[in-house]
Biopython code that builds the backbone (N, CA, C, O; Angstrom):
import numpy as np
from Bio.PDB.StructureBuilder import StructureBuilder

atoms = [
    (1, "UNK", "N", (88.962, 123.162, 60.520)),
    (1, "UNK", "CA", (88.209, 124.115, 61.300)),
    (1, "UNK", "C", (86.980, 124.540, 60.499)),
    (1, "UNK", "O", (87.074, 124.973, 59.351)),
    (2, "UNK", "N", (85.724, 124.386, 61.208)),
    (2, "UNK", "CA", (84.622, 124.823, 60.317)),
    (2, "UNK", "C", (83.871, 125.965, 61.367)),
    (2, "UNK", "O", (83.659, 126.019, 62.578)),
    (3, "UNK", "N", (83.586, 126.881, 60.131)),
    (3, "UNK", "CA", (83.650, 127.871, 60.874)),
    (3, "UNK", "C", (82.128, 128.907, 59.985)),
    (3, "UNK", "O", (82.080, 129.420, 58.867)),
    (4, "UNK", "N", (81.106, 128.850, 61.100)),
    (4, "UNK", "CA", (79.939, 129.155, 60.784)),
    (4, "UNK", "C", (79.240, 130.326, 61.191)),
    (4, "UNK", "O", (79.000, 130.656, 62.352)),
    (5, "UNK", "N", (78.800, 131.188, 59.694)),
    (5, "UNK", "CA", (78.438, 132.188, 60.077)),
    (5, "UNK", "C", (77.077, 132.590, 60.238)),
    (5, "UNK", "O", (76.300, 131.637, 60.168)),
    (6, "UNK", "N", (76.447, 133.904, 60.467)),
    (6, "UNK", "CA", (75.250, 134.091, 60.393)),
    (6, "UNK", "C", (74.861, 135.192, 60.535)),
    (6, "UNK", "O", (75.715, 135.772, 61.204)),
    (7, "UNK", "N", (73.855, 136.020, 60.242)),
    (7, "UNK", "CA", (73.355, 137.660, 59.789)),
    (7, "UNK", "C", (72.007, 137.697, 61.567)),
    (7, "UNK", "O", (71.016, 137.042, 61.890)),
    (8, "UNK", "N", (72.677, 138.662, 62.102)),
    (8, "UNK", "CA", (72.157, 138.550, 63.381)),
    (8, "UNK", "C", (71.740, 140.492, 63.031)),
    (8, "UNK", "O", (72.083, 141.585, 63.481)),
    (9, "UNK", "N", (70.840, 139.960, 61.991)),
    (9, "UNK", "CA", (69.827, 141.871, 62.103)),
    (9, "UNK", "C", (69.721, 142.531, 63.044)),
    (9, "UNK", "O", (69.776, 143.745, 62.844)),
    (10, "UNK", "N", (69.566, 142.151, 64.164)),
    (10, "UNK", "CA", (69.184, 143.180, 65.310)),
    (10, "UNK", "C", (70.300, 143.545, 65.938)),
    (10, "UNK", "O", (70.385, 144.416, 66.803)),
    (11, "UNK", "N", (71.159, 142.882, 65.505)),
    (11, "UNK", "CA", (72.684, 143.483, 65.718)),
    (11, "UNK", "C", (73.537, 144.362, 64.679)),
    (11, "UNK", "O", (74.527, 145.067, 64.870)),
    (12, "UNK", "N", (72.790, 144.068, 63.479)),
    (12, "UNK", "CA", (73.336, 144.595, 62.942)),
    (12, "UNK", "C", (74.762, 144.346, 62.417)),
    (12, "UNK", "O", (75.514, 145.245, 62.041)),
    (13, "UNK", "N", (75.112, 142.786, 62.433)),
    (13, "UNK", "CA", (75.966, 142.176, 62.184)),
    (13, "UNK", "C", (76.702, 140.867, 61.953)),
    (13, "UNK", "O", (77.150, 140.490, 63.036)),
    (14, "UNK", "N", (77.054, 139.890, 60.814)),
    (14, "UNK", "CA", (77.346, 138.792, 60.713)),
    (14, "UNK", "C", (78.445, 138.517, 62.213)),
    (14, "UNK", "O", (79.322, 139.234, 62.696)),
    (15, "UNK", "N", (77.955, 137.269, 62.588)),
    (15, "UNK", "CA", (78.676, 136.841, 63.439)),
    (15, "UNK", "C", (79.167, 135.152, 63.063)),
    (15, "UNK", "O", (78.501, 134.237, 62.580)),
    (16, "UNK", "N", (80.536, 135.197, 63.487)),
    (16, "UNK", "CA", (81.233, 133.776, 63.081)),
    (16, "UNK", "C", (81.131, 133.433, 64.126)),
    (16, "UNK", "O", (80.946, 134.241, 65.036)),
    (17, "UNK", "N", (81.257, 131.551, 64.417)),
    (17, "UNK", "CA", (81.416, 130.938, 65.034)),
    (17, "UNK", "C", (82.679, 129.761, 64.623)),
    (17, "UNK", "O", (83.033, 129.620, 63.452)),
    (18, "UNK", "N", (83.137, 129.153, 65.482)),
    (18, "UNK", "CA", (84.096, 128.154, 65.287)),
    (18, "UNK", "C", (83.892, 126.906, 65.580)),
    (18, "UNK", "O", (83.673, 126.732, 66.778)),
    (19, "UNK", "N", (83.876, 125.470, 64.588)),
    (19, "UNK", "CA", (83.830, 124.755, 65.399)),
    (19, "UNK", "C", (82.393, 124.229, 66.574)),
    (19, "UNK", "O", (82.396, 123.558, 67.605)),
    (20, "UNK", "N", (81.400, 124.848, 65.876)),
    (20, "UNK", "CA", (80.303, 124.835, 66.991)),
    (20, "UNK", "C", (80.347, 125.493, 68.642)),
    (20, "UNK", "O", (79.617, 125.186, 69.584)),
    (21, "UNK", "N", (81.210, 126.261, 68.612)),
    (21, "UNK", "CA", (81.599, 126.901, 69.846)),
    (21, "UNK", "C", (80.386, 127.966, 70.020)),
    (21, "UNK", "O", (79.615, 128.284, 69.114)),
    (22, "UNK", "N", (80.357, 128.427, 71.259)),
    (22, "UNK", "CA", (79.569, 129.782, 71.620)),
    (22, "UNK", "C", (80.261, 130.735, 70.891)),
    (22, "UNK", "O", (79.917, 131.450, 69.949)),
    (23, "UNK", "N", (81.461, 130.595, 71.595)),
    (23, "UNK", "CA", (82.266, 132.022, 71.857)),
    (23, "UNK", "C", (82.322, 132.964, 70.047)),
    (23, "UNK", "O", (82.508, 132.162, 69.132)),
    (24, "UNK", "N", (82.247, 133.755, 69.806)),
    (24, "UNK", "CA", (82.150, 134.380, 68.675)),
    (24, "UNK", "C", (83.537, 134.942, 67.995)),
    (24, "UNK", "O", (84.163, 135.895, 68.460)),
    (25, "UNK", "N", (83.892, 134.260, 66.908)),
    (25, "UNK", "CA", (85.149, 134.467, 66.551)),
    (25, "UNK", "C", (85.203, 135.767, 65.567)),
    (25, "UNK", "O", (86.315, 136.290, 65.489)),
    (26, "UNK", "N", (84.484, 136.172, 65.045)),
    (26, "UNK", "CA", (84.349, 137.509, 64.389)),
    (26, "UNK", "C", (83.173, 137.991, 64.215)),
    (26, "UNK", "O", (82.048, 137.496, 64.146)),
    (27, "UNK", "N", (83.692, 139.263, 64.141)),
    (27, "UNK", "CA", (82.040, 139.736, 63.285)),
    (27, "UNK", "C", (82.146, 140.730, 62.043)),
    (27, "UNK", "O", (83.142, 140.972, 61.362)),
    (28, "UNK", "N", (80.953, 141.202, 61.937)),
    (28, "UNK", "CA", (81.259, 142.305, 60.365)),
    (28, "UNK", "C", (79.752, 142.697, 60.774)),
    (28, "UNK", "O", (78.709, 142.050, 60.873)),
    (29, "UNK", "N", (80.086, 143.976, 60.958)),
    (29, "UNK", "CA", (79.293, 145.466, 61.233)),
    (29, "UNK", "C", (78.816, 146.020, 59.728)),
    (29, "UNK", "O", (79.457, 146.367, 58.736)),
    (30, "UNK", "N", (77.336, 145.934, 60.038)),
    (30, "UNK", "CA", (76.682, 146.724, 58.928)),
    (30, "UNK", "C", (75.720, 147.529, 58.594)),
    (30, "UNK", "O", (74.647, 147.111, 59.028)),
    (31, "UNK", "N", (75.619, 148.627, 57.938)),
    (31, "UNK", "CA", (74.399, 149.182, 57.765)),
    (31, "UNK", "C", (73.409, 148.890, 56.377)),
    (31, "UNK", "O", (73.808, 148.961, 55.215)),
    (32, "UNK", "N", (72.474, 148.657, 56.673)),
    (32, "UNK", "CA", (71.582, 147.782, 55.403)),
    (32, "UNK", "C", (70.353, 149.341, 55.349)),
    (32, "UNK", "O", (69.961, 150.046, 56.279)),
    (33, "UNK", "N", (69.996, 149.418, 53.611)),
    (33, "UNK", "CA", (68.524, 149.843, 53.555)),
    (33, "UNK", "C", (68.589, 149.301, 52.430)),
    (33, "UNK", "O", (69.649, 148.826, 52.022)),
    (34, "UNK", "N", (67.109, 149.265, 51.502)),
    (34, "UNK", "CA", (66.288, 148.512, 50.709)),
    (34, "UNK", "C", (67.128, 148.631, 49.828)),
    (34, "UNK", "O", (66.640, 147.976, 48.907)),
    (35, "UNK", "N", (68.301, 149.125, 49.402)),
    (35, "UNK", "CA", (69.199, 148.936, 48.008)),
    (35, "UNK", "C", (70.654, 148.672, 47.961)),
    (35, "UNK", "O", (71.332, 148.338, 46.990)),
    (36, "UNK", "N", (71.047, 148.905, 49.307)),
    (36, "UNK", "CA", (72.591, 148.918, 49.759)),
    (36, "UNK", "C", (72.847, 148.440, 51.030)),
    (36, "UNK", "O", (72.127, 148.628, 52.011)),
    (37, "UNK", "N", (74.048, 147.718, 50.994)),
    (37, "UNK", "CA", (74.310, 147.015, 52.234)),
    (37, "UNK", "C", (76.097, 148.166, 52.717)),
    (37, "UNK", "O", (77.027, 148.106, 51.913)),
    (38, "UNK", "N", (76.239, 148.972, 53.903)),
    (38, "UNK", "CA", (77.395, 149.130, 53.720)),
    (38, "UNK", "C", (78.232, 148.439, 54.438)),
    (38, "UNK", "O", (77.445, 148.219, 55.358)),
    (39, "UNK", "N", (79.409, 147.799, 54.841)),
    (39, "UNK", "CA", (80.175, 147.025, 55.946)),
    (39, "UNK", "C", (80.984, 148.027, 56.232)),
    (39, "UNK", "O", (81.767, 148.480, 55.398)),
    (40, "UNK", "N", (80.895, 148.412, 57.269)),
    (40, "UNK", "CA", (81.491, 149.206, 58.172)),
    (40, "UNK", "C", (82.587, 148.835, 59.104)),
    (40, "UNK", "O", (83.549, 149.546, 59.393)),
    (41, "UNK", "N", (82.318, 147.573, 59.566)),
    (41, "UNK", "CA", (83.880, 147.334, 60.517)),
    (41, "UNK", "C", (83.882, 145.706, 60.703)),
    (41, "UNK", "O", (82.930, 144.936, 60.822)),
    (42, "UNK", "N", (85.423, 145.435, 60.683)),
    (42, "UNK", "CA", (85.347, 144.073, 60.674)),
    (42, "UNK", "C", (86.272, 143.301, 61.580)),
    (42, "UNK", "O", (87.453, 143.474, 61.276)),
    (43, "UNK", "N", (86.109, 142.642, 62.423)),
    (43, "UNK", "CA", (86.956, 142.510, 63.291)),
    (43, "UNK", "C", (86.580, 140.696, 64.081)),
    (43, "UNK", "O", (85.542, 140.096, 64.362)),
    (44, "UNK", "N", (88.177, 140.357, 64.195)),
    (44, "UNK", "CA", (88.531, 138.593, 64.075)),
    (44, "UNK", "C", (89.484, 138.896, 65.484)),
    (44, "UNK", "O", (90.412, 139.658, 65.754)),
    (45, "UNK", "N", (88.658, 137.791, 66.252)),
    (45, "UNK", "CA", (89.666, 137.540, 67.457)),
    (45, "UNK", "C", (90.968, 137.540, 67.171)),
    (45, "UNK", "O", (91.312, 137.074, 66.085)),
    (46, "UNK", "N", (92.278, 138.229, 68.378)),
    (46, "UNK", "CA", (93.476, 137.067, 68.277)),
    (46, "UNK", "C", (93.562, 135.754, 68.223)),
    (46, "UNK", "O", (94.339, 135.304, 67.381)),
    (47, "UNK", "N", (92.780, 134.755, 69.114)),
    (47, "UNK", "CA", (93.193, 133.484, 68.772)),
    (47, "UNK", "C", (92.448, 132.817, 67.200)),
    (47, "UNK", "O", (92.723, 131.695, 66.775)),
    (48, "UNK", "N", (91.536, 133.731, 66.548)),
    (48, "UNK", "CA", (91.413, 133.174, 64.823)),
    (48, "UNK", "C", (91.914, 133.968, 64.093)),
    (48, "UNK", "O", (91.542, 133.960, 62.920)),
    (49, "UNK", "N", (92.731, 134.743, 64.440)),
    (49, "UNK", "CA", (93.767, 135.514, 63.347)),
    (49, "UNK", "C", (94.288, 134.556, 61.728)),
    (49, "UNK", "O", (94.937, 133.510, 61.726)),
    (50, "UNK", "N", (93.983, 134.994, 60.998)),
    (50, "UNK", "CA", (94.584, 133.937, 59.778)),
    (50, "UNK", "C", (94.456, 132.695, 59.846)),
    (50, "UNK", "O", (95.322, 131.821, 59.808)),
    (51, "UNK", "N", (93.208, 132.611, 59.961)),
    (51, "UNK", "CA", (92.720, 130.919, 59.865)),
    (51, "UNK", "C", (91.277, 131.000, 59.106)),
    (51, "UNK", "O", (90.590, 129.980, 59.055)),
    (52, "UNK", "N", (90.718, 132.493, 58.386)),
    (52, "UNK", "CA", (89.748, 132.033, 57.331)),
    (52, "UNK", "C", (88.899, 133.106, 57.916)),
    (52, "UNK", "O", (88.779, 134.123, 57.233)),
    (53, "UNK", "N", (88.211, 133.047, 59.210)),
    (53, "UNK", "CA", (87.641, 133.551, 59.920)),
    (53, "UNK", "C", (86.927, 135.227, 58.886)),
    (53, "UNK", "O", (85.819, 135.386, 58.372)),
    (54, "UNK", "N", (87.578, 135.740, 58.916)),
    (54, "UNK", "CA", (87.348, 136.939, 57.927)),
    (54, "UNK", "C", (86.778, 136.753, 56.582)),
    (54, "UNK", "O", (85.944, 137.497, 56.065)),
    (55, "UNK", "N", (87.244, 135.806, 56.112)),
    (55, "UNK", "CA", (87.024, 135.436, 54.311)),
    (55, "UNK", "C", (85.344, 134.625, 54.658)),
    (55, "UNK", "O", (84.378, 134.394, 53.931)),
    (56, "UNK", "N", (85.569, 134.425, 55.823)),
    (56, "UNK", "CA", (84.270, 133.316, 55.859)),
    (56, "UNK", "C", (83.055, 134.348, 55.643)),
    (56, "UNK", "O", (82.203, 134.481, 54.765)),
    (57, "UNK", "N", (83.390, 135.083, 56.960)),
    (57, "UNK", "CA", (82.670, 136.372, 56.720)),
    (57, "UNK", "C", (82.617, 137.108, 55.899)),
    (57, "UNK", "O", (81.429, 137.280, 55.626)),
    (58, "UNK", "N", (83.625, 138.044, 54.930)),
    (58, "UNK", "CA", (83.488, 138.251, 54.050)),
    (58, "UNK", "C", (82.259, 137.157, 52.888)),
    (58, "UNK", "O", (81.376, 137.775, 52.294)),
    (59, "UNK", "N", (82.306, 136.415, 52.798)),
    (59, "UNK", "CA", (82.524, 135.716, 51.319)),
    (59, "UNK", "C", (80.511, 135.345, 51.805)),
    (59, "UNK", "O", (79.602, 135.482, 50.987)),
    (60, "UNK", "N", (80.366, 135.019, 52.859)),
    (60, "UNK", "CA", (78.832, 134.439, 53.370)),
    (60, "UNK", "C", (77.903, 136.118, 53.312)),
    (60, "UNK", "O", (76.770, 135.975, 52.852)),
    (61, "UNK", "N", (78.265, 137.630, 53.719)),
    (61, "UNK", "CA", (77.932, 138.937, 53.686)),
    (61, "UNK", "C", (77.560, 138.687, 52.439)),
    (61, "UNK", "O", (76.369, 138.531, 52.173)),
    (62, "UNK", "N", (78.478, 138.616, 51.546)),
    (62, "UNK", "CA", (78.920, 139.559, 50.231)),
    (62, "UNK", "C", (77.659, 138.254, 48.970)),
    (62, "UNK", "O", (76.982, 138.700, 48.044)),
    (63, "UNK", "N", (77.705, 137.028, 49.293)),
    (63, "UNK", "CA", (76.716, 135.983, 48.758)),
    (63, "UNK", "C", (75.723, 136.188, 49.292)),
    (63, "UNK", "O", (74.904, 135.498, 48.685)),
    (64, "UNK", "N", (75.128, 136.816, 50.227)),
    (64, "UNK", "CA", (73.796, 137.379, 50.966)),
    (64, "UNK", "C", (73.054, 138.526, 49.995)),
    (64, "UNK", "O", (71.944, 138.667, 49.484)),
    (65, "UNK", "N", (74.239, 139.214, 50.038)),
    (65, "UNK", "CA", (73.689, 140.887, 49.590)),
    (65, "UNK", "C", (73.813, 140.383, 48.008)),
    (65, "UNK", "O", (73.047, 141.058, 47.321)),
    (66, "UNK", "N", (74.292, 139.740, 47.494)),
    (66, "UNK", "CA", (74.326, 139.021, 46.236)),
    (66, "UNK", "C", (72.613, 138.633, 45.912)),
    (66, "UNK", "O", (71.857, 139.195, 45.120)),
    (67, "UNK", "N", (72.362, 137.584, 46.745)),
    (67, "UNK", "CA", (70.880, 136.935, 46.768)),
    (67, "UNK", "C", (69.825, 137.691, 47.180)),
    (67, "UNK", "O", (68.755, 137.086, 47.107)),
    (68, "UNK", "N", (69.768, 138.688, 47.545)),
    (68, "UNK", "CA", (68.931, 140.149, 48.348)),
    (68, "UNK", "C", (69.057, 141.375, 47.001)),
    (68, "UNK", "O", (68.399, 142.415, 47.024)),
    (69, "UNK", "N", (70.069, 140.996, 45.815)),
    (69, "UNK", "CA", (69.961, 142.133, 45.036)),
    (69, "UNK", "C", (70.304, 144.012, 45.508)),
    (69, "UNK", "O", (69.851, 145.118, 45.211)),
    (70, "UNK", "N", (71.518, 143.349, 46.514)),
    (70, "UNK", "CA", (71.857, 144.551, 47.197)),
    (70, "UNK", "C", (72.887, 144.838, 46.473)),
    (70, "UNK", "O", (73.464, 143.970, 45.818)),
    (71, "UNK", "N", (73.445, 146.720, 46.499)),
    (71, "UNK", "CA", (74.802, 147.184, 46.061)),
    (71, "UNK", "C", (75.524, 146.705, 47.419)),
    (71, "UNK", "O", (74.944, 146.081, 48.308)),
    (72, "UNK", "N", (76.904, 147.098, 47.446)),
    (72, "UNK", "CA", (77.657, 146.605, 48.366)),
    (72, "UNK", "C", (78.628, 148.142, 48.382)),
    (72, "UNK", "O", (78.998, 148.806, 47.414)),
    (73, "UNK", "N", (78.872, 148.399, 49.946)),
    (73, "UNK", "CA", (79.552, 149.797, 49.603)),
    (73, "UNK", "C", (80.355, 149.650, 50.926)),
    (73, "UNK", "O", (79.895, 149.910, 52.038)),
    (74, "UNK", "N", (81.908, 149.095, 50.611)),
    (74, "UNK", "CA", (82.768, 148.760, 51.337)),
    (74, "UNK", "C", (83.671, 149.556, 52.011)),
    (74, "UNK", "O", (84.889, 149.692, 51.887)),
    (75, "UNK", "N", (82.701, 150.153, 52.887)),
    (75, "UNK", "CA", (84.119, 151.316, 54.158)),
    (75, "UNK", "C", (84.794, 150.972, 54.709)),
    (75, "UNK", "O", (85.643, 151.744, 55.153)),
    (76, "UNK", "N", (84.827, 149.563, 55.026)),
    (76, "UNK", "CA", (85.937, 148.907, 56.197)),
    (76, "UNK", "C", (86.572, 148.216, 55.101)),
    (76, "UNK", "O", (86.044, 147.698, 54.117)),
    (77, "UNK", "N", (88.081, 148.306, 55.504)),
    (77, "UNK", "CA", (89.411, 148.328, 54.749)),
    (77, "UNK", "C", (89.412, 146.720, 54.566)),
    (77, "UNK", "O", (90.138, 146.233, 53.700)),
    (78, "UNK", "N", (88.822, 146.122, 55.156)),
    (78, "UNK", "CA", (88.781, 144.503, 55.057)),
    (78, "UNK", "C", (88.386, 143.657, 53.957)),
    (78, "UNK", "O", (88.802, 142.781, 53.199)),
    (79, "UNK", "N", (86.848, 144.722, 54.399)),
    (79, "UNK", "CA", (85.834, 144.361, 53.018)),
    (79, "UNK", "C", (86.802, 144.426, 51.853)),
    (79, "UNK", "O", (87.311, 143.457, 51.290)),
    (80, "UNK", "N", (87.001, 145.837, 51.544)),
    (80, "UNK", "CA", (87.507, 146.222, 50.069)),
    (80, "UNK", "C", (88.809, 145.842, 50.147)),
    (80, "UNK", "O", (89.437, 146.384, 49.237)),
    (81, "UNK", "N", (89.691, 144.954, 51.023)),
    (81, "UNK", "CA", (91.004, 144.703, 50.105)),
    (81, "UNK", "C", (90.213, 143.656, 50.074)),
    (81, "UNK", "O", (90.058, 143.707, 48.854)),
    (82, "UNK", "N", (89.330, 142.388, 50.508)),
    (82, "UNK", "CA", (88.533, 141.209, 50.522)),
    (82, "UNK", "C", (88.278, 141.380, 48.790)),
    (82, "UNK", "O", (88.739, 140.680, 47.888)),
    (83, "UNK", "N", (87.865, 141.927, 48.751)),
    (83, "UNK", "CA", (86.830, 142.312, 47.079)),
    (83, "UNK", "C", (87.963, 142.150, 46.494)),
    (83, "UNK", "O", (88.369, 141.019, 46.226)),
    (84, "UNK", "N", (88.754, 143.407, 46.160)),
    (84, "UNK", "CA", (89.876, 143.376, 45.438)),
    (84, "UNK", "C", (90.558, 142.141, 44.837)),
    (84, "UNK", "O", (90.963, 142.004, 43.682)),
    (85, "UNK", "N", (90.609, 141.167, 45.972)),
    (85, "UNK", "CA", (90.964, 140.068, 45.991)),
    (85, "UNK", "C", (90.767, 139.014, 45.317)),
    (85, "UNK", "O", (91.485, 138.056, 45.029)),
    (86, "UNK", "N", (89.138, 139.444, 44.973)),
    (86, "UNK", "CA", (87.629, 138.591, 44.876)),
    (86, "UNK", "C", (87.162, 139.343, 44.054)),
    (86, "UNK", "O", (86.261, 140.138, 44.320)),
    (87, "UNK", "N", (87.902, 139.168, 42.483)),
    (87, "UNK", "CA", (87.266, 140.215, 41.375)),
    (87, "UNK", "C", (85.729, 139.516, 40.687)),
    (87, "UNK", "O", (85.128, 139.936, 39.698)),
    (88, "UNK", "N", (85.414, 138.521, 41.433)),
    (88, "UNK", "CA", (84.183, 138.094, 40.950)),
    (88, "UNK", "C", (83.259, 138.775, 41.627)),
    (88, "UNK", "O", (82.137, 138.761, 41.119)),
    (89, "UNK", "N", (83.453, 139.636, 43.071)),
    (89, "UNK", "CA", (82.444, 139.915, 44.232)),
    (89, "UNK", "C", (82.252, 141.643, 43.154)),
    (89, "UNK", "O", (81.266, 142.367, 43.286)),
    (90, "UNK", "N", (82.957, 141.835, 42.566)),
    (90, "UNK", "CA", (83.227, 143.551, 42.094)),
    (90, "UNK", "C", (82.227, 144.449, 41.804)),
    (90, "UNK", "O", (81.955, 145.611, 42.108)),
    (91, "UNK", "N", (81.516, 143.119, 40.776)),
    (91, "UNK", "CA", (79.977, 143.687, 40.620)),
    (91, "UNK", "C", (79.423, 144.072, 41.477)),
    (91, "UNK", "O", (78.554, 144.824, 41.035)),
    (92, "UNK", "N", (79.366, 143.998, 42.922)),
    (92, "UNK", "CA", (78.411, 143.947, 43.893)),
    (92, "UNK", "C", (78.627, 145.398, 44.165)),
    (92, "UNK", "O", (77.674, 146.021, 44.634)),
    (93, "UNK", "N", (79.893, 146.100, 43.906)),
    (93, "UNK", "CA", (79.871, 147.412, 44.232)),
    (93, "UNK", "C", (78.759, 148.545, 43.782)),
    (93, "UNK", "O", (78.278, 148.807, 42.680)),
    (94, "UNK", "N", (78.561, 149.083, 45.040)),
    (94, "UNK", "CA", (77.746, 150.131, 44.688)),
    (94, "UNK", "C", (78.874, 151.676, 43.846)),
    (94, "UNK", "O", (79.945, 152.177, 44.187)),
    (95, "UNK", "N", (78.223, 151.865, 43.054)),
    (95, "UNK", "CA", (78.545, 153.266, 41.767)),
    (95, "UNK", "C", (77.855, 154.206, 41.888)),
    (95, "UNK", "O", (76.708, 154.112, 41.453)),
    (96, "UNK", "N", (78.253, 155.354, 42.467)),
    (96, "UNK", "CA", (77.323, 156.786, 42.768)),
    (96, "UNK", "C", (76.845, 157.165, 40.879)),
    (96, "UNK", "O", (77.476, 157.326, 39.834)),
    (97, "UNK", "N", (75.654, 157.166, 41.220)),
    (97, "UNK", "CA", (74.883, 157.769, 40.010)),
    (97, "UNK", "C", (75.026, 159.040, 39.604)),
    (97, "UNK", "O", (74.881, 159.258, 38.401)),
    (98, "UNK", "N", (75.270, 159.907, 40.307)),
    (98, "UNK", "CA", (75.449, 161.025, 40.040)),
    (98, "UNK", "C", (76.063, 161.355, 39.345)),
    (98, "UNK", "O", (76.985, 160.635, 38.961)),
    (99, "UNK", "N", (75.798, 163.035, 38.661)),
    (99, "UNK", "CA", (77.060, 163.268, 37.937)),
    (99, "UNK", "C", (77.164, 164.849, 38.471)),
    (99, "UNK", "O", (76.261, 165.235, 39.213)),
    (100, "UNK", "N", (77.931, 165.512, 38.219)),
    (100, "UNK", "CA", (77.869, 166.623, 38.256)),
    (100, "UNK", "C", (78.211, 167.745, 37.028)),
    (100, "UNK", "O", (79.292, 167.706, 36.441)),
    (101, "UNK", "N", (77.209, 168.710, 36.721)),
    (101, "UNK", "CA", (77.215, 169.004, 35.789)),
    (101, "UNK", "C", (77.752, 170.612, 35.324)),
    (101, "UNK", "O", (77.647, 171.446, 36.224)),
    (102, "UNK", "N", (78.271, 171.066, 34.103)),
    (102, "UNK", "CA", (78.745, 172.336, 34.526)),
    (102, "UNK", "C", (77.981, 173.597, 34.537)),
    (102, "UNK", "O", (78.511, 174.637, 34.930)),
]
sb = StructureBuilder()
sb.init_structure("model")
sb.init_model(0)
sb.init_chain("A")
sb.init_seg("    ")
for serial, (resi, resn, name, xyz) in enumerate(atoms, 1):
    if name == "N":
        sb.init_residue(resn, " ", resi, " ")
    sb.init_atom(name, np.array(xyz, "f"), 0.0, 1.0, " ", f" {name:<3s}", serial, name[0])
structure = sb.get_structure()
């Protein structure tokens, strides 16, 4: 199964395909500005449930915002068990600068 993704900006979201099909087998919801990418929601048909579909996405996002010199700031539970997973992606996390002081 080959399964092809792509960053559809005006949507505001990677969309998978299967197989050269129309039909859209996942996507991954995001909010982007000039330093941070956040993924917000991620969501894989029933019929591509556990067949990659997610990792594809994951792994094509996360090598984007990689090559764009973006932080990565993972709210959807997908992303970050994805990462976790993927202790090479780790760096990509964004780290609040802040500190607070007494």
């Amino acid at each position: 199964m080959a399964v092809d993704v792509i960053d559809v900006p005006e949507a505001k979201r990677y969309e998978a395909r299967v197989d050269g099909k129309d039909e859209i087998a996942g996507v991954a919801e995001y909010i982007r500005t000039a330093e941070l990418v956040a993924f917000v929601h991620t969501e894989v048909g029933p019929a591509y449930e556990g067949r990659g579909v997610g990792s594809a996405l994951a792994r094509t996002a996360l090598d984007e915002a990689r090559a764009a010199k973006l932080r990565v700031l993972a709210t959807c539970p997908f992303f970050a068990m994805w990462i976790a997973r993927h202790p090479e992606y780790e760096d990509l996390l964004y780290q609040s600068r802040s500190r607070v002081s007494d």
